[in-house]
PDB file of N, CA, C, O and CB in Angstrom:
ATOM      1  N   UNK A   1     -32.201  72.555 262.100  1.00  0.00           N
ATOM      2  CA  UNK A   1     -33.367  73.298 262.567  1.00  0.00           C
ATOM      3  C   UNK A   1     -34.449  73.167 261.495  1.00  0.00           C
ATOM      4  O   UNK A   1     -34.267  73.573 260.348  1.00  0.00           O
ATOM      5  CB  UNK A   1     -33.015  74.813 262.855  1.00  0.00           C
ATOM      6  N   UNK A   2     -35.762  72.494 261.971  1.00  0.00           N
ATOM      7  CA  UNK A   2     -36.851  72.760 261.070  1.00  0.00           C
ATOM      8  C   UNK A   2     -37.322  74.005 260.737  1.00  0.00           C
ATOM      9  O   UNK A   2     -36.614  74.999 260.897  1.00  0.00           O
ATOM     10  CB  UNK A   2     -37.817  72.201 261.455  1.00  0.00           C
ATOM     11  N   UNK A   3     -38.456  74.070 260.283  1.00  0.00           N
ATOM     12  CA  UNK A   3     -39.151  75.333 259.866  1.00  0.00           C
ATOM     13  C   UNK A   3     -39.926  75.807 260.683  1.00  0.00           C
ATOM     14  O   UNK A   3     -40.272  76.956 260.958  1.00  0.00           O
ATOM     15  CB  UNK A   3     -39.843  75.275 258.810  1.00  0.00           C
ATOM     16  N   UNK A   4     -40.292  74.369 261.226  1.00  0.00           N
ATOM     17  CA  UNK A   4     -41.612  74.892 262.644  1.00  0.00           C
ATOM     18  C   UNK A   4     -40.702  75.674 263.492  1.00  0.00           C
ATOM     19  O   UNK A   4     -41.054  76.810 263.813  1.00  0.00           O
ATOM     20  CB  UNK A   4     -42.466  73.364 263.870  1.00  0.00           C
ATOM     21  N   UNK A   5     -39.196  75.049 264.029  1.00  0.00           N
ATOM     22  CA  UNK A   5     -38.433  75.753 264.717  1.00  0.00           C
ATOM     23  C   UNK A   5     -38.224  77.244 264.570  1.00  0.00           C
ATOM     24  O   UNK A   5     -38.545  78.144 265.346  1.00  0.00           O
ATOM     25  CB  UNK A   5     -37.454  75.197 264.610  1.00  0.00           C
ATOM     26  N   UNK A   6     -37.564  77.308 263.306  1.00  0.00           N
ATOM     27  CA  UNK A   6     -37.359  78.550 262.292  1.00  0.00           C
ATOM     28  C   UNK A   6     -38.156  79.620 262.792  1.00  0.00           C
ATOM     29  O   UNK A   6     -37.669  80.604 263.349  1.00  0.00           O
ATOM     30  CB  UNK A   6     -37.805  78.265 260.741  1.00  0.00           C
ATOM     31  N   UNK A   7     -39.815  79.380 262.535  1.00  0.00           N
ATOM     32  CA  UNK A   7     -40.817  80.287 262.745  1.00  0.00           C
ATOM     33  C   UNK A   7     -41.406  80.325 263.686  1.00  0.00           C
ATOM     34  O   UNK A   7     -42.348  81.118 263.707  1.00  0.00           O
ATOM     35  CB  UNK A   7     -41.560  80.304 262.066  1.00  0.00           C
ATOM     36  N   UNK A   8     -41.106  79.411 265.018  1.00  0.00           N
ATOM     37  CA  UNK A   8     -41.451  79.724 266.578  1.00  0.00           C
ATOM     38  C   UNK A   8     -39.898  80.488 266.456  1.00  0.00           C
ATOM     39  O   UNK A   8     -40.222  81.658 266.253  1.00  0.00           O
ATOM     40  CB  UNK A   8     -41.769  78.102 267.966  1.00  0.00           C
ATOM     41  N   UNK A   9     -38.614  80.450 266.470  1.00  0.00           N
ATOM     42  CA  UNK A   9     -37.952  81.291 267.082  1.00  0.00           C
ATOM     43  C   UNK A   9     -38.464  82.988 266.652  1.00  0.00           C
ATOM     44  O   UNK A   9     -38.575  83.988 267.361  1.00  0.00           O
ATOM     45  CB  UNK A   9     -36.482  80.868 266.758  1.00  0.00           C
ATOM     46  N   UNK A  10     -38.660  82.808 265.440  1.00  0.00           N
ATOM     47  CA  UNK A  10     -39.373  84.463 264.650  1.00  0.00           C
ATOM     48  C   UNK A  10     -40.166  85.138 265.823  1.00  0.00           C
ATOM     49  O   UNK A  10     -40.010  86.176 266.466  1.00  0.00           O
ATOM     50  CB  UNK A  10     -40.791  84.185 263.084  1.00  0.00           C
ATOM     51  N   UNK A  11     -41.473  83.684 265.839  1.00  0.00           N
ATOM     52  CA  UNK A  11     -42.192  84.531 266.597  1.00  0.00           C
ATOM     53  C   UNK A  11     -41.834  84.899 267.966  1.00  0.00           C
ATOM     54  O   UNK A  11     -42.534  85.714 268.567  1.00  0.00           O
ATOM     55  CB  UNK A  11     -43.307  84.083 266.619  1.00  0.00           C
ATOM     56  N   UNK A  12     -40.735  84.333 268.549  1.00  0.00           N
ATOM     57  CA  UNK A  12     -39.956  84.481 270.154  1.00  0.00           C
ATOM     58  C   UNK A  12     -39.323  85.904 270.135  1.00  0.00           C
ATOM     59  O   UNK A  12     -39.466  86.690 271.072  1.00  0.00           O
ATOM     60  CB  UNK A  12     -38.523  83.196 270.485  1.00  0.00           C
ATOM     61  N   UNK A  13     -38.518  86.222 268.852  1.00  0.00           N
ATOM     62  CA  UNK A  13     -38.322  87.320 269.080  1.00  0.00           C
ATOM     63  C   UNK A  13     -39.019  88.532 268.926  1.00  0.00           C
ATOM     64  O   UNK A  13     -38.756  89.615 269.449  1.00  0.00           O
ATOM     65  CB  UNK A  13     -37.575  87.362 268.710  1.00  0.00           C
ATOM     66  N   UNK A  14     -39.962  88.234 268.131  1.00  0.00           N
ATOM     67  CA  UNK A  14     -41.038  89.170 267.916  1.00  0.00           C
ATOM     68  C   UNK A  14     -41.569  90.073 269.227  1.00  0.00           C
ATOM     69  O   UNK A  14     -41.430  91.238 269.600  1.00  0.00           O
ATOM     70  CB  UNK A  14     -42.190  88.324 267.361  1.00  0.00           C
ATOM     71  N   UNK A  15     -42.336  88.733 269.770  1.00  0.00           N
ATOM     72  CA  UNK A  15     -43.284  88.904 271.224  1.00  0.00           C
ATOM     73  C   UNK A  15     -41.753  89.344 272.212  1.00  0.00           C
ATOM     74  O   UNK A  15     -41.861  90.305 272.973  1.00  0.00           O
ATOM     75  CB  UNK A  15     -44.377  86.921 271.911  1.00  0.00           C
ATOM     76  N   UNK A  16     -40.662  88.747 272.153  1.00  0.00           N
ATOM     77  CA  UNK A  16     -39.812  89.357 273.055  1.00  0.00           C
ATOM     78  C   UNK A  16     -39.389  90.653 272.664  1.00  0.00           C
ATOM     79  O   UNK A  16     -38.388  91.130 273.200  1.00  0.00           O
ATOM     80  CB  UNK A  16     -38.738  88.586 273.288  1.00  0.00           C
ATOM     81  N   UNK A  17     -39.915  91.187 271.940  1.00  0.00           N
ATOM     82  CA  UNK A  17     -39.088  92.785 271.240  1.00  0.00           C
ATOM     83  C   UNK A  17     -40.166  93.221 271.414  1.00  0.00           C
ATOM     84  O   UNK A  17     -40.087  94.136 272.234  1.00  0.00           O
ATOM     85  CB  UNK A  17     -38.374  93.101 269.533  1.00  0.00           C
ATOM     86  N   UNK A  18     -41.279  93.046 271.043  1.00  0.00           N
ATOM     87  CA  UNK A  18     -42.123  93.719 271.400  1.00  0.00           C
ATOM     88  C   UNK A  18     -42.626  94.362 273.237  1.00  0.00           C
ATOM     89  O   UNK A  18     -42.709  95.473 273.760  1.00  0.00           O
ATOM     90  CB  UNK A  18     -42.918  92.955 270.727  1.00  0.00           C
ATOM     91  N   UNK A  19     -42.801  93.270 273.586  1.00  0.00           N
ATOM     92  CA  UNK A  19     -42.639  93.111 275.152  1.00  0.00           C
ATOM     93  C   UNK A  19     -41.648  93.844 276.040  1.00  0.00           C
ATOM     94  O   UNK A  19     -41.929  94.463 277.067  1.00  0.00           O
ATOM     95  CB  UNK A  19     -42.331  91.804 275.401  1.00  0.00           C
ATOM     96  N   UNK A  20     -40.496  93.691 275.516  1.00  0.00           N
ATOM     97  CA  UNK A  20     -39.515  94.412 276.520  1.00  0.00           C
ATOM     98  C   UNK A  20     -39.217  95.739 275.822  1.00  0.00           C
ATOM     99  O   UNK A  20     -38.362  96.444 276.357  1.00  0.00           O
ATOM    100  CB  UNK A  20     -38.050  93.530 276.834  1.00  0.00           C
ATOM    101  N   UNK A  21     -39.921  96.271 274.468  1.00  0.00           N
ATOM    102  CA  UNK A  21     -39.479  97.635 274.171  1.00  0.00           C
ATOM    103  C   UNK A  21     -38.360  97.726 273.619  1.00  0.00           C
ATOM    104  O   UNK A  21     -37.666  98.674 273.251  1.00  0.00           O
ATOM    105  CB  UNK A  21     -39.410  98.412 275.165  1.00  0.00           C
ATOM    106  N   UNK A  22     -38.245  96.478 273.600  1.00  0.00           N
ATOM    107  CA  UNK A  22     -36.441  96.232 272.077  1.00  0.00           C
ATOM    108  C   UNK A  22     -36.066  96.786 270.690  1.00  0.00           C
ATOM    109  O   UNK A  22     -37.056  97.209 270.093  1.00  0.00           O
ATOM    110  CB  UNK A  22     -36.309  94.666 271.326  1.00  0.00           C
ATOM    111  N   UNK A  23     -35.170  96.874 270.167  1.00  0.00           N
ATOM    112  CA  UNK A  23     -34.819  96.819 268.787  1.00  0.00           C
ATOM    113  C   UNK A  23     -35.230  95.113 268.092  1.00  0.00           C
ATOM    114  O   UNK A  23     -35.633  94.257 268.880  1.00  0.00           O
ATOM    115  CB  UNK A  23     -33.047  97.237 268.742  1.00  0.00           C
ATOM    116  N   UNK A  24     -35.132  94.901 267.143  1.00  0.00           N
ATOM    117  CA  UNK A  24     -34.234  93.408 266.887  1.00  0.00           C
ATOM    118  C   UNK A  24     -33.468  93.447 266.872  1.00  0.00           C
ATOM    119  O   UNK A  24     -33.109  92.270 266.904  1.00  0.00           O
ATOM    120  CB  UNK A  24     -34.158  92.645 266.063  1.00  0.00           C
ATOM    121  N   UNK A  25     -32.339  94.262 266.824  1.00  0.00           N
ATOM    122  CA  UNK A  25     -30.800  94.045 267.003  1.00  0.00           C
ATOM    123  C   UNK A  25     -30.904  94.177 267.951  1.00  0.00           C
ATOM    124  O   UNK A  25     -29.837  93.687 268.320  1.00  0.00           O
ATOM    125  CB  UNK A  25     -29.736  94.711 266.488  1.00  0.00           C
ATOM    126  N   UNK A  26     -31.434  94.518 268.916  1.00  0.00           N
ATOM    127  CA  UNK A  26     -31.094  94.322 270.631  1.00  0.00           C
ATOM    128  C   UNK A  26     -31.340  93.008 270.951  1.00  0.00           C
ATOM    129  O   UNK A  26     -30.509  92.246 271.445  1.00  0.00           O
ATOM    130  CB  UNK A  26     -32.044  95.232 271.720  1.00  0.00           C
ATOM    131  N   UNK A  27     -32.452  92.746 270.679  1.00  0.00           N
ATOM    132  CA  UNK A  27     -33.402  91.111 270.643  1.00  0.00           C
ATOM    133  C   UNK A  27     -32.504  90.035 270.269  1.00  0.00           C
ATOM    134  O   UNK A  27     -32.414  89.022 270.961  1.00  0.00           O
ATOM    135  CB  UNK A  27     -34.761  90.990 269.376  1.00  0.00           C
ATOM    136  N   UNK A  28     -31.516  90.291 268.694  1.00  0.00           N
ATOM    137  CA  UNK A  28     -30.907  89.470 268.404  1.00  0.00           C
ATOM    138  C   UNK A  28     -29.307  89.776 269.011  1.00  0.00           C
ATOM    139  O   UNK A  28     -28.538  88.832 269.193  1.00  0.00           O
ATOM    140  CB  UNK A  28     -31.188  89.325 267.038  1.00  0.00           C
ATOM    141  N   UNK A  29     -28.980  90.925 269.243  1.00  0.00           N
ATOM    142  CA  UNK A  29     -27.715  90.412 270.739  1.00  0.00           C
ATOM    143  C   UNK A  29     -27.928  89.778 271.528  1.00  0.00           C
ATOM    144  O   UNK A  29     -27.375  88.681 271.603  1.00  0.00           O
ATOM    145  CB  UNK A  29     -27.199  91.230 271.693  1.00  0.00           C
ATOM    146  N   UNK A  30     -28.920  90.252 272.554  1.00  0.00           N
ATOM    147  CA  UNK A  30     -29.153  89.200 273.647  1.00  0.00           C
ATOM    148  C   UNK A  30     -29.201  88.015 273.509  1.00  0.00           C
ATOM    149  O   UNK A  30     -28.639  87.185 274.224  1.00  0.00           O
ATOM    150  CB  UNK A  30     -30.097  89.291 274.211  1.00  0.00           C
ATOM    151  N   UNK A  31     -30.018  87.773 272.381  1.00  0.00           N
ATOM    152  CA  UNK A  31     -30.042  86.258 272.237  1.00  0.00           C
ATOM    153  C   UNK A  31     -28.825  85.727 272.142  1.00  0.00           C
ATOM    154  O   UNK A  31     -28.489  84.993 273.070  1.00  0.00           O
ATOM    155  CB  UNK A  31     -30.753  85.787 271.125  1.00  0.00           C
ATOM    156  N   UNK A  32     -27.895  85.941 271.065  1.00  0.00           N
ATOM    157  CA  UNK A  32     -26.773  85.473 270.843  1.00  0.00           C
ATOM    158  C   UNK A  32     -25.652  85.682 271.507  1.00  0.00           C
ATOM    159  O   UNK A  32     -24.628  85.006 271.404  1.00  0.00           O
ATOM    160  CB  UNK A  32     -26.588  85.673 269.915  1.00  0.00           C
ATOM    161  N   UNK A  33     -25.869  86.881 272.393  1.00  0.00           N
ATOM    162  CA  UNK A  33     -24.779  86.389 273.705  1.00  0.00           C
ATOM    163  C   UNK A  33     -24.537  85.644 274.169  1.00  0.00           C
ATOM    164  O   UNK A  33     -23.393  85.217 274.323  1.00  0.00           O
ATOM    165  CB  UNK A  33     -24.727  86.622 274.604  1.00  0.00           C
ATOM    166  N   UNK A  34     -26.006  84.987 274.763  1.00  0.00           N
ATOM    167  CA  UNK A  34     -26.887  84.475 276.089  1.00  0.00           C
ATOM    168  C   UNK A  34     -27.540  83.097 275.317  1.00  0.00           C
ATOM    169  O   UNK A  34     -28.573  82.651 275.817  1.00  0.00           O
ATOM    170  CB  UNK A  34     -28.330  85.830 276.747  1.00  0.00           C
ATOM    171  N   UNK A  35     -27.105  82.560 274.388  1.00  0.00           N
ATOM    172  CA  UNK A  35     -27.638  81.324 274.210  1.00  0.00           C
ATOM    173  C   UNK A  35     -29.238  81.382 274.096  1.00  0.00           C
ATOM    174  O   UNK A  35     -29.774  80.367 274.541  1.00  0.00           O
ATOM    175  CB  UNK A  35     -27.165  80.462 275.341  1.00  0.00           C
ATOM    176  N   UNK A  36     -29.909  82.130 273.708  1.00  0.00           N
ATOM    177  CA  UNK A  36     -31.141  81.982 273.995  1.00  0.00           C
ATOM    178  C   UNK A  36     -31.805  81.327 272.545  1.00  0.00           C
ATOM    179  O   UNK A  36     -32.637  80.419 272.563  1.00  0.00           O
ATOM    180  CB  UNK A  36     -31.716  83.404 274.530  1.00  0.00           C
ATOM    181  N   UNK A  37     -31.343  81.884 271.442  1.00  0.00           N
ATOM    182  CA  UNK A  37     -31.327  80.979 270.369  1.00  0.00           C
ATOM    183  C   UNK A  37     -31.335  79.210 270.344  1.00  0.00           C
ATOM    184  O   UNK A  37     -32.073  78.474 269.689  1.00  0.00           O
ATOM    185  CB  UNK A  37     -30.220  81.415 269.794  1.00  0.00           C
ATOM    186  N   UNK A  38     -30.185  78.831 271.350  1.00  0.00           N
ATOM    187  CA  UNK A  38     -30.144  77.679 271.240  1.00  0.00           C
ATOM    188  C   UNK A  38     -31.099  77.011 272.100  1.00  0.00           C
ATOM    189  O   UNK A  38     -31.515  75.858 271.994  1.00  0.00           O
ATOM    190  CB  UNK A  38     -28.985  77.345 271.370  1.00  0.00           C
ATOM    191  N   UNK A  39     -31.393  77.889 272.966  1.00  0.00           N
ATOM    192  CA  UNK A  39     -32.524  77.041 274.510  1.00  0.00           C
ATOM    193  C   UNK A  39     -33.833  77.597 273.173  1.00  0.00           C
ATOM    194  O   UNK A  39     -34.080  76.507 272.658  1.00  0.00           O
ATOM    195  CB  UNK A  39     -32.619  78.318 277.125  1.00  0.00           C
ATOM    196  N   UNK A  40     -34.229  78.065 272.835  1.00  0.00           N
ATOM    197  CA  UNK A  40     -35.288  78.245 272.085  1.00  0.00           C
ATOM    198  C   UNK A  40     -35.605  76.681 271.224  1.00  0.00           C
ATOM    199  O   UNK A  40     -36.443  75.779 271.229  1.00  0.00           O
ATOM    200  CB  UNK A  40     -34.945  79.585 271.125  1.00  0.00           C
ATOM    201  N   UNK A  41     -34.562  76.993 270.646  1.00  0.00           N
ATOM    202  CA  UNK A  41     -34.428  75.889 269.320  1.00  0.00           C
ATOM    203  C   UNK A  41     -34.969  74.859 270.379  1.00  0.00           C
ATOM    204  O   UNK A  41     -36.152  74.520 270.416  1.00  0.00           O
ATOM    205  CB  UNK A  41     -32.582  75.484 268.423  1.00  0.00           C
ATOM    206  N   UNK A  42     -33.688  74.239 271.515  1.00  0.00           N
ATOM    207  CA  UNK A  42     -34.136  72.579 271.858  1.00  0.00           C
ATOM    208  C   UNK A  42     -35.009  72.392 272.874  1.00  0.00           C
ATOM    209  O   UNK A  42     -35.121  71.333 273.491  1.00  0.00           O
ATOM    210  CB  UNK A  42     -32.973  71.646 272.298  1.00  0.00           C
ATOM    211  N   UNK A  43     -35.786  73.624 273.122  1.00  0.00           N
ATOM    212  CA  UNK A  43     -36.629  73.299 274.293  1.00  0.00           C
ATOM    213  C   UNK A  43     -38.277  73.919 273.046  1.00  0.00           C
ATOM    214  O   UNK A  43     -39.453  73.845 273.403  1.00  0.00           O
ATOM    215  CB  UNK A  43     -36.031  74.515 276.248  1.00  0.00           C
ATOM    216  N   UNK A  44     -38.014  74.210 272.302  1.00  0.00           N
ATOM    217  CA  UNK A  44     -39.197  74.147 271.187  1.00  0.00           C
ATOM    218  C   UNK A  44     -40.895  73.365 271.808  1.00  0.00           C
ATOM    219  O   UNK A  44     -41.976  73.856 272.134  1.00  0.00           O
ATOM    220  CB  UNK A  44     -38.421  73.003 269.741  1.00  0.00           C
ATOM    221  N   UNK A  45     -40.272  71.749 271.714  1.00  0.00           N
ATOM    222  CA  UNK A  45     -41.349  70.901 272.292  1.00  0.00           C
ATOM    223  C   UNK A  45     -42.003  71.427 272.913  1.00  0.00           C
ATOM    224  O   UNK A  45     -43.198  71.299 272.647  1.00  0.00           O
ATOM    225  CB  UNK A  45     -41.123  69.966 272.938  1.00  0.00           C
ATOM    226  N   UNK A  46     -41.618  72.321 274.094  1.00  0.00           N
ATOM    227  CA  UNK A  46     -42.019  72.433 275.264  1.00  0.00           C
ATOM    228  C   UNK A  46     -43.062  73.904 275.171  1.00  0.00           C
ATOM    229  O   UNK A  46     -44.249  74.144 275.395  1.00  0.00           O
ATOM    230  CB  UNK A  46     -40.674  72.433 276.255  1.00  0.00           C
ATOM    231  N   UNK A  47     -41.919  74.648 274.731  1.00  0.00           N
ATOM    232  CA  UNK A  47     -41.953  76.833 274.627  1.00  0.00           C
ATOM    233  C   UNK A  47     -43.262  76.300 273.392  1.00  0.00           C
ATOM    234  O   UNK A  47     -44.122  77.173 273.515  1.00  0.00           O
ATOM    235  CB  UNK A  47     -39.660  78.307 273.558  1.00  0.00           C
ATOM    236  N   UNK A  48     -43.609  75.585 272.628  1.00  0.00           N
ATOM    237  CA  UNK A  48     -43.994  76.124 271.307  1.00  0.00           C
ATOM    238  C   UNK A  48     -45.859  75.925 271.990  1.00  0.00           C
ATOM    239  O   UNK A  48     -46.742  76.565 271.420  1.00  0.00           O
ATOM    240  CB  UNK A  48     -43.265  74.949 269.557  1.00  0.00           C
ATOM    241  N   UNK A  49     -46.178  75.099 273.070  1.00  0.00           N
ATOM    242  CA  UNK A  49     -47.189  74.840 273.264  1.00  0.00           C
ATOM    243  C   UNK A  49     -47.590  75.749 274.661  1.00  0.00           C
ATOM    244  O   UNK A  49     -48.116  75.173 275.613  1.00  0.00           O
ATOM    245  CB  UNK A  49     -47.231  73.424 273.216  1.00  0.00           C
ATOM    246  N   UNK A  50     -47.385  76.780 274.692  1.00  0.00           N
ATOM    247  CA  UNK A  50     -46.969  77.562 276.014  1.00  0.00           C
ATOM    248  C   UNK A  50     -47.844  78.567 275.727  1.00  0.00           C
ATOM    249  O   UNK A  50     -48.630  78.170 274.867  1.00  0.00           O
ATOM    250  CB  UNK A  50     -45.354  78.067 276.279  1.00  0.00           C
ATOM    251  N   UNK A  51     -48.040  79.583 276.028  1.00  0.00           N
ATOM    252  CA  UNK A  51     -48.540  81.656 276.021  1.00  0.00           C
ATOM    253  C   UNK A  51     -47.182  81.776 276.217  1.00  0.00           C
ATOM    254  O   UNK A  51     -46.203  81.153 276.629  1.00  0.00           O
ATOM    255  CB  UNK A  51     -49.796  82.717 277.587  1.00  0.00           C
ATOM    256  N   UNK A  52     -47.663  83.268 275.562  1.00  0.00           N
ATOM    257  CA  UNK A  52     -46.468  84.086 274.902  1.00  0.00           C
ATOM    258  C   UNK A  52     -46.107  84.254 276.338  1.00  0.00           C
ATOM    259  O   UNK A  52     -45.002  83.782 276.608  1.00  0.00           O
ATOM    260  CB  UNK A  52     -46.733  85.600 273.806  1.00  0.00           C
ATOM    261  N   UNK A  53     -46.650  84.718 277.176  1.00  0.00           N
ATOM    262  CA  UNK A  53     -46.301  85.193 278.644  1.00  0.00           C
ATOM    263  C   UNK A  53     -45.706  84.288 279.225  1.00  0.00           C
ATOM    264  O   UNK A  53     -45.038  84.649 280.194  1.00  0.00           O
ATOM    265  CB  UNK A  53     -47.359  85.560 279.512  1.00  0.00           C
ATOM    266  N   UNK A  54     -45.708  82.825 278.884  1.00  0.00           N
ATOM    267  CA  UNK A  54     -45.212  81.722 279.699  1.00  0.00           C
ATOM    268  C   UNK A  54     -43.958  81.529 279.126  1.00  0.00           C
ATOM    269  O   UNK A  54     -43.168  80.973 279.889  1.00  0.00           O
ATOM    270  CB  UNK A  54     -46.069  80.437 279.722  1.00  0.00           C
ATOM    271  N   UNK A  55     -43.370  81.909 277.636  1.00  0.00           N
ATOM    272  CA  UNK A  55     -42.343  81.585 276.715  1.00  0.00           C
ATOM    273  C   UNK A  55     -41.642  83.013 277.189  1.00  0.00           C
ATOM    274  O   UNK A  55     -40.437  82.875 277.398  1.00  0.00           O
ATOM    275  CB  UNK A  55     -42.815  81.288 274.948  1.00  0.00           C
ATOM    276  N   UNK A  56     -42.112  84.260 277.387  1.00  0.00           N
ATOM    277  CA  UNK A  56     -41.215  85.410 277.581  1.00  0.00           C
ATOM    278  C   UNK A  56     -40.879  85.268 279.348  1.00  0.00           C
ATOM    279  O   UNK A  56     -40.115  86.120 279.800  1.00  0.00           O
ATOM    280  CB  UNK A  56     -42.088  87.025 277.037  1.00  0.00           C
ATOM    281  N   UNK A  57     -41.281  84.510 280.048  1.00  0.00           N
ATOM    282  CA  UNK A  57     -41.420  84.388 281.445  1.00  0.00           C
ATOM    283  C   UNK A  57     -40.128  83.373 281.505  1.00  0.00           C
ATOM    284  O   UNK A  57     -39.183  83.610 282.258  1.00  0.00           O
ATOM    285  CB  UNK A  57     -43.020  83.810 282.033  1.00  0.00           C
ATOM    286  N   UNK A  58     -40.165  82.283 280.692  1.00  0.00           N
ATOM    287  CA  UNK A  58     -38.598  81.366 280.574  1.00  0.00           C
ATOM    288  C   UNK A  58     -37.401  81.710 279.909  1.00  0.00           C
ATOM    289  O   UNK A  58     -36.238  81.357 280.107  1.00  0.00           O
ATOM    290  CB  UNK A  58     -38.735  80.135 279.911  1.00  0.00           C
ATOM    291  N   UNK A  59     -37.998  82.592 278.948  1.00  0.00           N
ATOM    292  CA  UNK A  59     -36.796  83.208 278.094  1.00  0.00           C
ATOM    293  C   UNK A  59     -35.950  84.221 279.666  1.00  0.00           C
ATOM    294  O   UNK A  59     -34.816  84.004 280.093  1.00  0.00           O
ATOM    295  CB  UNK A  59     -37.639  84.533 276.352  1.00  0.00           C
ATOM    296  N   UNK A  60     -36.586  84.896 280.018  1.00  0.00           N
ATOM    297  CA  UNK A  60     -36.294  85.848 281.155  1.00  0.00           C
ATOM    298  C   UNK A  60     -35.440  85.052 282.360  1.00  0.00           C
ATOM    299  O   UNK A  60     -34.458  85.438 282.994  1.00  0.00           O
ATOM    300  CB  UNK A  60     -37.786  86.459 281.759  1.00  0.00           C
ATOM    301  N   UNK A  61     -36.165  83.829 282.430  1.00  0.00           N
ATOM    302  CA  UNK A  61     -35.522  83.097 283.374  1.00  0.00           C
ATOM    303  C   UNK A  61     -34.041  82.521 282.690  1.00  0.00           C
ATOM    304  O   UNK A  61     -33.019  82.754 283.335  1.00  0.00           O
ATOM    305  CB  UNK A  61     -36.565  81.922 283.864  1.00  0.00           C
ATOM    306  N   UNK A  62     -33.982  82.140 282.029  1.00  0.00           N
ATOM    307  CA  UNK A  62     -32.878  81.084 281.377  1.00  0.00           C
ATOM    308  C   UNK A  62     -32.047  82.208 281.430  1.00  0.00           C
ATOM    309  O   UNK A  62     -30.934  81.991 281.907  1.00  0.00           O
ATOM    310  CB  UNK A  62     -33.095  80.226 279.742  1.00  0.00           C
ATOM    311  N   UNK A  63     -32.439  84.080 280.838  1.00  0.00           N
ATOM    312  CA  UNK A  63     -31.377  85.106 280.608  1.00  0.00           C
ATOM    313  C   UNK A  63     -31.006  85.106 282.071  1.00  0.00           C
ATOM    314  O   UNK A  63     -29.809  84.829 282.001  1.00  0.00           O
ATOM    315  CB  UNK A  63     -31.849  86.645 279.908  1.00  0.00           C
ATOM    316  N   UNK A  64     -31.263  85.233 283.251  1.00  0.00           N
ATOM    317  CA  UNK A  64     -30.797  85.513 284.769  1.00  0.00           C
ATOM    318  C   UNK A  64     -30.042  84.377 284.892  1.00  0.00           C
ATOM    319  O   UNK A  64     -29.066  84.509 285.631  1.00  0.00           O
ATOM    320  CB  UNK A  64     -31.965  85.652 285.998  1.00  0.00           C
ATOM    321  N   UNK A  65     -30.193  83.326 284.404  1.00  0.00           N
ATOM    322  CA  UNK A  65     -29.591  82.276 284.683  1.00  0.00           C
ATOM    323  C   UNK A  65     -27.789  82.055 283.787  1.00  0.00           C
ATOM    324  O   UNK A  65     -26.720  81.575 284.163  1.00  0.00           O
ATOM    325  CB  UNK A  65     -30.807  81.191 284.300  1.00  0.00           C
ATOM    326  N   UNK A  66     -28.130  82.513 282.872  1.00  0.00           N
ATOM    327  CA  UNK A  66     -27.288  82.900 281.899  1.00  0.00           C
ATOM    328  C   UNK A  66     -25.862  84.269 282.667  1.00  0.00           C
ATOM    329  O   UNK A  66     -24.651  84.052 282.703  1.00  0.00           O
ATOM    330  CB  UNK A  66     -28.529  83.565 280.581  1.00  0.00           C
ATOM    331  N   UNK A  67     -26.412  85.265 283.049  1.00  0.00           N
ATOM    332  CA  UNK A  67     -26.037  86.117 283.107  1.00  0.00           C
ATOM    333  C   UNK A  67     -25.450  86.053 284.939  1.00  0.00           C
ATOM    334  O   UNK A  67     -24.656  86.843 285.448  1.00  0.00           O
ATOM    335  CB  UNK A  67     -27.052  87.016 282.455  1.00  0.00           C
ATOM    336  N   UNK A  68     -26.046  85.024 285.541  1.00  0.00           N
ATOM    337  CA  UNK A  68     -25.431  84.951 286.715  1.00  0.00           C
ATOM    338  C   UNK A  68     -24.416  84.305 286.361  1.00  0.00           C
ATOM    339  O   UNK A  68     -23.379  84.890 286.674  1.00  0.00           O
ATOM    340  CB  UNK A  68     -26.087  84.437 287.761  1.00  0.00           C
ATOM    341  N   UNK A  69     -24.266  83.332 285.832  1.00  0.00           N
ATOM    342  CA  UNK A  69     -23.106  82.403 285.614  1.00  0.00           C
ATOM    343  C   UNK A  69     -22.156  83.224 285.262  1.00  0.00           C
ATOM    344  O   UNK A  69     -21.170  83.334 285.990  1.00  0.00           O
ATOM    345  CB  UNK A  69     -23.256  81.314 284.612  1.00  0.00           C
ATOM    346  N   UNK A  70     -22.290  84.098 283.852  1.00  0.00           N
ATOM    347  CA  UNK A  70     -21.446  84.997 283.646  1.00  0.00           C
ATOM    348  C   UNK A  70     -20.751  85.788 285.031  1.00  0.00           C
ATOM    349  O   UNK A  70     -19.606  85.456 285.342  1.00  0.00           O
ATOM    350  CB  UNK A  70     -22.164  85.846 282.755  1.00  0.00           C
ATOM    351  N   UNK A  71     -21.360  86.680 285.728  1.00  0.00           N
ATOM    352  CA  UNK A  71     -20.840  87.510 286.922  1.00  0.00           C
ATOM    353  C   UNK A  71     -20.143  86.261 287.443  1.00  0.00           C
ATOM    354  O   UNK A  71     -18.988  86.600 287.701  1.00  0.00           O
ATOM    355  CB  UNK A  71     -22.043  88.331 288.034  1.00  0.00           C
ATOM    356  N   UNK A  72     -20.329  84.901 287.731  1.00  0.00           N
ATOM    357  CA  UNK A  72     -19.829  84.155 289.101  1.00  0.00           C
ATOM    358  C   UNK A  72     -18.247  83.934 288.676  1.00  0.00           C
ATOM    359  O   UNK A  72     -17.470  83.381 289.455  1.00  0.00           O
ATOM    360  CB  UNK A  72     -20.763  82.464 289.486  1.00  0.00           C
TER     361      UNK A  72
END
């Protein structure tokens, strides 16, 4: 993991803790339940050139996606 990585994931959880009314330890469970750490990291390219609203809008998606699989 680079640094650019490093400090877009910072700021992912930031805007996502902030946004949903989180802890960071809530921020950083979810993530690490739910893989969201790792879709952060390799989809970077993509999330890092985005709005925050467009990066908390996929993070949200990937978690439903995540969490259905789990229930199935």
């Amino acid at each position: 993991m680079c640094k650019n990585e490093i400090d877009f994931l910072i700021y992912c959880i930031e805007i996502y803790k902030s946004q949903k009314k989180l802890s960071g330890k809530e921020v950083l469970d979810l993530f690490d339940t739910y893989g969201v750490t790792e879709y952060i990291v390799d989809c970077y390219e993509i999330l890092h050139i985005e709005g925050s609203q467009a990066t908390i809008s996929r993070i949200d998606d990937f978690l439903a996606i995540q969490k259905q699989k789990e229930s199935a």
